[in-house]
C-alpha angles and dihedrals in degrees: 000000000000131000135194125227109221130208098217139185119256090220090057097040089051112044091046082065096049088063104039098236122179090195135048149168120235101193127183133159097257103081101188107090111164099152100099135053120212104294106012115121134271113202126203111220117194109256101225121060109230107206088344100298117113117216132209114223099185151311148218133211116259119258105163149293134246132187112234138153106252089259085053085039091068102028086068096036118013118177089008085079093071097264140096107211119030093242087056083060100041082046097055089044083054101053092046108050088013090239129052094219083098131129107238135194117233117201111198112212125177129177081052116183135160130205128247087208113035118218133237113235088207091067080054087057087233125135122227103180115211089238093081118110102176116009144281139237121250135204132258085249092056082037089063088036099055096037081054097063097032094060087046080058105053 
């Protein structure tokens, strides 16, 4: 088993919390995703760096992806997208790629759960360079590193 380390938005992160979802939709630009097979875990990995440590604040098990406009986006998914209200959503789209007549991936999670307490990947002993824009895959060995703690964590 493999996982993949997100970089992944506060406000989505947060506000997924917020509703106690079991599911969500991590969506980007760029629609190929072939990291993951069915079932393998997607980590979401604080944006920001704090003293130079990056944190991982939870994860969900892969389910699948799909390829939608953002109105098709949230007809499909709505909040599990990381948003309350539809134009919240198009708006967000908008400030980031400055249009909303964008192709988005969807990345289907399901078993989502966030930590209380994140959780350092340095105390995994897996790097996690600041020249990544989007994420990275990991190996079945930092899988079983990282579960580890997080479950410590819980």
């Amino acid at each position: 088993m493999k996982g993949y380390i997100a970089i992944s938005s506060d406000a989505w992160c947060n506000y997924l919390k917020s509703i106690q979802s079991d599911k969500a939709v991590f969506w980007r630009k760029k629609t190929a995703f072939k990291a993951l097979q069915e079932g393998e875990y997607f980590y979401f990995l604080n944006r920001k760096a704090v003293d130079g440590m990056r944190f991982v604040v939870g994860r969900g098990k892969y389910a699948g992806r799909s390829v939608l406009s953002p109105h098709k986006a949230w007809e499909e998914y709505k909040q599990t997208l990381g948003c309350q209200e539809e134009i919240e959503f198009i708006q967000s789209i908008r400030s980031i790629y400055k249009t909303d007549d964008v192709e988005l991936g969807c990345i289907v999670l399901n078993e989502v759960e966030f930590f209380e307490i994140p959780v350092n990947l340095g105390e995994c002993d897996i790097d996690f360079s600041p020249y990544i824009v989007s994420g990275r895959t990991i190996t079945n060995d930092e899988c079983i590193r990282l579960n580890e703690k997080l479950e410590r964590s819980a």
